[in-house]
N, C-alpha and C positions, 0 to 999 in steps of 0.2 A: 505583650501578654502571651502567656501560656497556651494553646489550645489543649485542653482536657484529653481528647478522643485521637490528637494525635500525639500527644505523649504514653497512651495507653499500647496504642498499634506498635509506638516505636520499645517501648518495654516488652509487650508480646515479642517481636519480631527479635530484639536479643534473647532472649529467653530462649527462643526455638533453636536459633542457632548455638548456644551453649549446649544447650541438649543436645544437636544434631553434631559437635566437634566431642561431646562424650562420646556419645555413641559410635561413634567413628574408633576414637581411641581403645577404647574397649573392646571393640570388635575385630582389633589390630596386636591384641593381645596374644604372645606365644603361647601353646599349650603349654601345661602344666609340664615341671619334670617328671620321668618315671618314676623317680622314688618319692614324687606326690598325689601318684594318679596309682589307687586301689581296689583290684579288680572286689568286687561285693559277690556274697554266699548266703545263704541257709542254713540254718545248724539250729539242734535240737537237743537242750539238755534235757534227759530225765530224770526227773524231782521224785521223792516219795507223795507227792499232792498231785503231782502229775506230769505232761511235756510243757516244758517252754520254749520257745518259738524266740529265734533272734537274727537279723540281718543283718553281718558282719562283713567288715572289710578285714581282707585277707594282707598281711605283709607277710611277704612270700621271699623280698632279696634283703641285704645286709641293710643298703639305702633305705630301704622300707621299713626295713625293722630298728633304723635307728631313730627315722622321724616319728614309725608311730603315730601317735594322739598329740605329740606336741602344739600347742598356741590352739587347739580347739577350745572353742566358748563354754562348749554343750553340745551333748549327743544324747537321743530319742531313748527313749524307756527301755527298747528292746532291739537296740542297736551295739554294736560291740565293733571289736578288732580280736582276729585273733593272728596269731604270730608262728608259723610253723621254723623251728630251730633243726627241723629232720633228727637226724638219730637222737635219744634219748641222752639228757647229759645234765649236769647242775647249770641250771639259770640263774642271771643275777638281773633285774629289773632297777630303771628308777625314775623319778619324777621330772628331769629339769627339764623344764618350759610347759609342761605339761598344767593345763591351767583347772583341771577338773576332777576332782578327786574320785578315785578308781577301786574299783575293786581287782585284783588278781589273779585266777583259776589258773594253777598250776598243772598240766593233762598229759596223761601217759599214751605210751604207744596206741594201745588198747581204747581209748579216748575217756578211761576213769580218772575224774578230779581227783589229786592227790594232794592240793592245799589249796585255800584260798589265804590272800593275805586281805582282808577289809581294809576300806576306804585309806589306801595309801594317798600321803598327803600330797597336794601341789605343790611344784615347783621343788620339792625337796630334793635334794643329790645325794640321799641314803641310797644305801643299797639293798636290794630286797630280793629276798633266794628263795628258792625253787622250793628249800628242804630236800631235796633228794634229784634222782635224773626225773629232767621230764621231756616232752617231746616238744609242746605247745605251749602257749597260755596265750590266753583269752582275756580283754580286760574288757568290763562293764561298769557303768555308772555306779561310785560307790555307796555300798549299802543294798543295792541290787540283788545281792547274791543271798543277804537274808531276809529281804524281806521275801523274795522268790523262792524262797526254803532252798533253795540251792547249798547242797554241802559234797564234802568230800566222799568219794568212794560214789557218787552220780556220776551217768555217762555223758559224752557229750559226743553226739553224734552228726557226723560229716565226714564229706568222702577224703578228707584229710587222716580219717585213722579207720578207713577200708570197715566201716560200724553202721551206715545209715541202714532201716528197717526200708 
């Protein structure tokens, strides 16, 4: 027959050790690649309602800006990426693998929105333009941008366009 309390101990005692070979394994884990590891900023659009406040990871190299937001779940209310392309030029944006639907802030040298494109779709392989040269863009949770009154001709301030107060 069975003993009860030592078939408990010996369940325990696997249990801990599964746990203690994760934890092992995990902990053995390479960092991240650089083009997955995104240094995070401040920046401050102003609205006609007011400032809004957002804590943005920056993709600053090509790697960076290719992965972007791609296979993210979900991202915080007031959380963004935004994307410095340096000089002013036409941008072309688009969705594949991107799993969250985005809004777009198209931003000049100056750090003036000069388009938003609303809640571009996931996973889609359209292509999605600038409208004109721009320097940056910014993408937040889509729908973000209106319900936050955020529109074009706002500045968006950060020490990416030489603008913060």
């Amino acid at each position: 027959m069975i003993d009860p309390l030592r078939l408990v101990r010996s369940v325990g005692i696997a249990v801990l050790l599964v746990a203690a070979l994760i934890s092992t394994a995990l902990a053995q884990q390479p960092p991240a690649p650089p083009d997955q590891v995104f240094e995070r900023s401040k920046l401050v659009i102003d609205t006609a309602s007011g400032p809004r406040e957002f804590d943005v990871e920056l993709a600053l190299t090509p790697a960076q800006q290719q992965r972007g937001l791609m296979l993210r779940k979900s991202m915080g209310p007031y959380e963004g990426m935004l994307f410095d392309f340096g000089e002013p030029r036409p941008i072309t944006m688009w969705m594949a693998n991107t799993l969250i639907a985005l809004d777009m802030l198209f931003i000049a040298p100056d750090g003036t929105i000069r388009h938003i494109h609303a809640n571009a779709e996931p996973l889609s392989t359209r292509t999605i333009e600038s409208g004109g040269p721009a320097k940056a863009v910014l993408e937040i949770n889509g729908g973000a941008a209106r319900m936050l009154g955020i529109r074009p001709g706002d500045i968006v301030r950060h020490p990416m366009f030489g603008n913060v107060k």
